[in-house]
N, C-alpha and C positions, 0 to 999 in steps of 0.2 A: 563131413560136417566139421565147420572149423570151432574151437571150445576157446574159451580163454585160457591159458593157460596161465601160473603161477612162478611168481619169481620171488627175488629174495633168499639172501640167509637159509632160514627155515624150509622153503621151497627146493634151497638145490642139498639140501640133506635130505627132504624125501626124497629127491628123485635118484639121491644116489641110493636111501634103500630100496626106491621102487626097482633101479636097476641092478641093486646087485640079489634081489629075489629071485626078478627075473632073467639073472646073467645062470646063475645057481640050479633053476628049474629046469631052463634048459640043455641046461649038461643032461641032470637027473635022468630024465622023461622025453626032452629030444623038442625042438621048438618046435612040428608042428602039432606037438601034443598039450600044448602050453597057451591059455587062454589068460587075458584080462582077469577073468573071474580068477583063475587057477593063482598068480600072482599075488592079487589083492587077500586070498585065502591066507597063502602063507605071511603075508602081513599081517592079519586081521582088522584089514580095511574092507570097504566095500569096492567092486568096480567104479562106480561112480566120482570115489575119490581119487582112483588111480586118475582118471579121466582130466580131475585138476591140475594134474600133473605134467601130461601127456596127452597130445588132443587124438592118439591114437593108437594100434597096437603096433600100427607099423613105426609110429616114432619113438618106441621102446625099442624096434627092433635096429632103427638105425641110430638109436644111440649108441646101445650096445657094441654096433659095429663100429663107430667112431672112437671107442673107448679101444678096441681090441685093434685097431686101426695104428692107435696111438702108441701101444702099447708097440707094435712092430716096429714102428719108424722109428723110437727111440734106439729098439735094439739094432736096426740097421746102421743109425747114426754113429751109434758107439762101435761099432763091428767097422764100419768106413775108418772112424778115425784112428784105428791100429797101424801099425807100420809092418803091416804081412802082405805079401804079393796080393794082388789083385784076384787070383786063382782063388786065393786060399782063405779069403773076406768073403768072396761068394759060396763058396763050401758051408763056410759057418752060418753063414745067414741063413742059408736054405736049412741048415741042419736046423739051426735054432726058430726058424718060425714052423718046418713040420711040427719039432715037438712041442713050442709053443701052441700051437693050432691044436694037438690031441692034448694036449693037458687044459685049454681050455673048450675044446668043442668035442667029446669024445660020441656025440651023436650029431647030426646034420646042426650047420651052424645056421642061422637066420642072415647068414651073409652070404650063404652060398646058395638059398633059395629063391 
């Protein structure tokens, strides 16, 4: 069902709290234990308003992803632009997006389901 969603200012500061409750919960609790309603609790909003936001839970989940998405490409970018062998750029990357990846998904990510 498609909702309107909200833009604006004001709009992408909820949705940056919408997303970082639900970035938060599911570490905690594990994303497929993490509902709409469970989010909007720890906000104390209702689902209905997360909804304004969000036309769904799956596009929390690929915001989410887009965010952690970003978060890697930076560290790749920055890890490229060193002046270390080629070896030794791909070492650090992988090093740094596992423990990236357990420091932020230490239960089942909503990226990898």
């Amino acid at each position: 069902m498609d909702r309107p969603v909200r833009t604006g200012k004001e709009s992408d500061e909820a949705r940056a709290r919408i997303l970082g409750a639900a970035e938060e919960r599911f570490r905690r609790v594990g994303h497929h234990r993490t509902s709409v309603a469970d989010i909007a609790a720890e906000l104390g909003m209702s689902p209905a308003n997360i909804y304004r936001f969000f036309p769904s839970r799956n596009a929390i989940n690929e915001s989410i992803c887009g965010r952690l998405m970003n978060q890697v490409a930076e560290i790749a970018f920055a890890i490229a632009r060193t002046d270390a062998p080629a070896g030794e750029k791909l070492d650090q990357l992988l090093t740094v997006v596992h423990h990236h990846s357990k420091r932020c998904w230490p239960r089942q990510s909503p990226c990898t389901s």
